[in-house]
N, C-alpha and C positions, 0 to 999 in steps of 0.2 A: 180335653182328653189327655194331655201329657202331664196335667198335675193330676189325674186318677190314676197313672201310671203310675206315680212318683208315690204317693200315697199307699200305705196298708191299706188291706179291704177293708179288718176292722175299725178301721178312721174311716172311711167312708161312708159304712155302713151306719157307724155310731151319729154320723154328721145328719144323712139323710133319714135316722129318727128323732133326732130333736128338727129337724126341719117339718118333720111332718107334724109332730107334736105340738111347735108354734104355729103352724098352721091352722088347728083345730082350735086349741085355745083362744087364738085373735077370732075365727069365724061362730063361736059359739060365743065368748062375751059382745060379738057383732048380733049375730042375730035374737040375742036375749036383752039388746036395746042395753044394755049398762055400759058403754061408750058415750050413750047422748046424756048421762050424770055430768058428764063432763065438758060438753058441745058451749056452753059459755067461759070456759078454763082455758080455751084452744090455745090463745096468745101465750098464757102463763104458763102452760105444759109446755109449750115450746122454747118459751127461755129458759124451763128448769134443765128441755134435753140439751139445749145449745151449753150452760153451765157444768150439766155432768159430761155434756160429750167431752167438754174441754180439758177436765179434768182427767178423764178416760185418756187421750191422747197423751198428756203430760207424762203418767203413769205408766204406760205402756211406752213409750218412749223409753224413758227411766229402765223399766224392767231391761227391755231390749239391750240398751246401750250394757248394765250390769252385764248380763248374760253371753252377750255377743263378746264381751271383752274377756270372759273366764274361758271362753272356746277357744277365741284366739291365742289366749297366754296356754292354755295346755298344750295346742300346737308349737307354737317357737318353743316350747320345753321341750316335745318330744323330738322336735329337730336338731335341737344342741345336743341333747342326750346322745341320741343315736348319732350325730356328726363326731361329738369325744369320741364314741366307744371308734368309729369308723381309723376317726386319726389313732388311735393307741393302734390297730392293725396295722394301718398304713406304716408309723415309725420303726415299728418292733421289726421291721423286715431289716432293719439294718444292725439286727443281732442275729446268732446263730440259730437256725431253723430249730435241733432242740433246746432251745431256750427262749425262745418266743413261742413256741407251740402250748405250752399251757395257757397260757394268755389267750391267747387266739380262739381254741377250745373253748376254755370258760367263757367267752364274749359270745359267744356260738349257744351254747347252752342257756343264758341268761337270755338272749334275743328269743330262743324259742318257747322258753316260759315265759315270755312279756307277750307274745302272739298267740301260744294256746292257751295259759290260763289269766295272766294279770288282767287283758283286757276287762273278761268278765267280772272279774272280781272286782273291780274297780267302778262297773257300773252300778252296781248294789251296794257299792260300799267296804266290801270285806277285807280281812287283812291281806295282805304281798306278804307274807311270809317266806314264802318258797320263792321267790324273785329275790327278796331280800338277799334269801342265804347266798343265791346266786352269783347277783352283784359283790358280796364280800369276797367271795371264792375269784372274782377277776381281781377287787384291790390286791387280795391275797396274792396272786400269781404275779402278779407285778413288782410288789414289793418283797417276794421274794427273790427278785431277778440278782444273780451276780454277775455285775458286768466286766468284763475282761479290759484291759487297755482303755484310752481317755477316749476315741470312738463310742465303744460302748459306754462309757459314763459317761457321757454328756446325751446319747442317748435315751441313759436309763435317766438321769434326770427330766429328759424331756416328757419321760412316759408318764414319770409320777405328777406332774403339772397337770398332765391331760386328762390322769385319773382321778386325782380331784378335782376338778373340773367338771367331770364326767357323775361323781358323788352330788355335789352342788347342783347340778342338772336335774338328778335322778328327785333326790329331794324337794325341790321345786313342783316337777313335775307334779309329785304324787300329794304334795300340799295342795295346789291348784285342784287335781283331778277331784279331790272331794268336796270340792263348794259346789253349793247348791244356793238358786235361787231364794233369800228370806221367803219361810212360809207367808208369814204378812204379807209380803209387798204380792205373792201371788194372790191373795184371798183378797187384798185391796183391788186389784184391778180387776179379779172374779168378779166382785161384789160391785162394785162401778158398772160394768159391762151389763150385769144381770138392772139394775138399776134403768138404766139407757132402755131396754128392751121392753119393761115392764110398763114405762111409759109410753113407751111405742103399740103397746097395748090398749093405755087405756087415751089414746088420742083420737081424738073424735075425726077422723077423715073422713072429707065428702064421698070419696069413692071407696067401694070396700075393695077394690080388685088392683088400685093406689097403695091401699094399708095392706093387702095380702103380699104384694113386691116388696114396701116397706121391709115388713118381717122379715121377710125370706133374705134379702140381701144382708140386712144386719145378723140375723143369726149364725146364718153362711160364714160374714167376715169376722164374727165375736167368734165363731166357732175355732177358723181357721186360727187365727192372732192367740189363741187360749192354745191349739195342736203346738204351733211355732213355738212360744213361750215353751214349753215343758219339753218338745222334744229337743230344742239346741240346751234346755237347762241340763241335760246327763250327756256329754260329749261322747260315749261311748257305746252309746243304744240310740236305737231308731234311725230317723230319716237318714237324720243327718248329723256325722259323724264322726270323729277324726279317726285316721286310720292307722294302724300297724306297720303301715307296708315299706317305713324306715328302717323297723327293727327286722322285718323280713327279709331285707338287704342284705341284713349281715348275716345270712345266715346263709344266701346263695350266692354274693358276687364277691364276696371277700374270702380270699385263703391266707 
């Protein structure tokens, strides 16, 4: 009940139609007796499943490890990012209020276009244009600062470190945010998984109500491990997700 929770309806609903659907297909090449073609194969289908299972496994491993590591790298991006932008607020308080207030502003402004529109756009792909200009307009306000007395210079030195810093970050981030899973290596393990199943079909088991659980439990977990797969491969849609809610920081807890 708590991963039907956790789950869209249309993934569940999509799940429990090919579940029914293998259902039918195994109970109709059952009762049309074209399972017992192969009632002398039994041993041989079973080491062909045992051989794709294992390669199935490799593969899906494989994908996983890729995938799981480009989530995590967009997060520590979007942490440094948003940690630079926080420190350039934090330092600039040790210049004169109007003289750090553009700065502040502009970090303010680019945080809330990175939350209402970058995210989306980055989930489909599209260009950050409008973040872009954003982010220039803070370098800008920075490197336009003229610092008074060796305080503030050594200050404003500090700021321009942090701001590039915070460049390097931005640019990371948004290199990362558009990789995507090789179309291959998903159509390899599709195609493996589909393989696995197919033989699951035509395996000649003594009980039909043994091979109807068979089905069901594999399709369930091909189904699931195929949802996983595609939903961690776009960091920014679906289940599961990395969030915003650094760059939203700066836009309520920092003045």
């Amino acid at each position: 009940m708590v991963m039907l929770d956790i789950l869209p309806e249309e993934t569940v609903r999509r799940c429990v139609k090919l579940l029914l659907a293998a259902i039918v297909i195994y109970w109709v090449l059952y009762l049309s007796g074209f399972q017992k073609l192969f009632a002398n194969d039994g041993e041989g289908t079973a080491a062909l499943l045992s051989v794709v299972g294992t390669l199935y496994s490799v593969l899906y491993a494989f994908a996983t490890y890729v995938i799981w590591g480009q989530f995590t790298a967009v997060e520590t991006a979007i942490l440094k990012e948003s940690g630079a932008l926080k420190d350039i607020i934090l330092f600039s308080e040790g210049l004169k209020a109007s003289t750090r207030e553009p700065t502040v502003r502009a970090i303010k402004v680019y945080a809330k276009g990175v939350v209402e529109s970058e995210w989306e756009a980055l989930s489909r792909r599209e260009d950050t244009g409008k973040t872009d200009r954003y982010f220039r307009e803070i370098i800008a306000s920075v490197t336009s600062i003229k610092p008074e007395g060796e305080s503030e210079h050594e200050v404003y030195e500090r700021l321009l470190a942090i701001a590039n810093d915070a460049s390097t970050h931005r640019d990371e981030r948004l290199a990362l945010s558009v990789k995507r899973i090789p179309h291959t290596l998903l159509w390899f393990v599709s195609l493996t998984a589909a393989v696995i199943l197919l033989l699951l079909f035509l395996f000649p088991f003594r009980s039909p109500v043994f091979g109807t659980i068979a089905i069901v439990l594999t399709t369930v977990l091909f189904f699931f491990a195929y949802f996983v797969l595609t939903d961690l491969d776009n960091p920014f849609e679906g289940t599961w997700n990395v969030t915003s809610d650094p760059f939203g920081e700066l836009i309520t807890k920092f003045r």
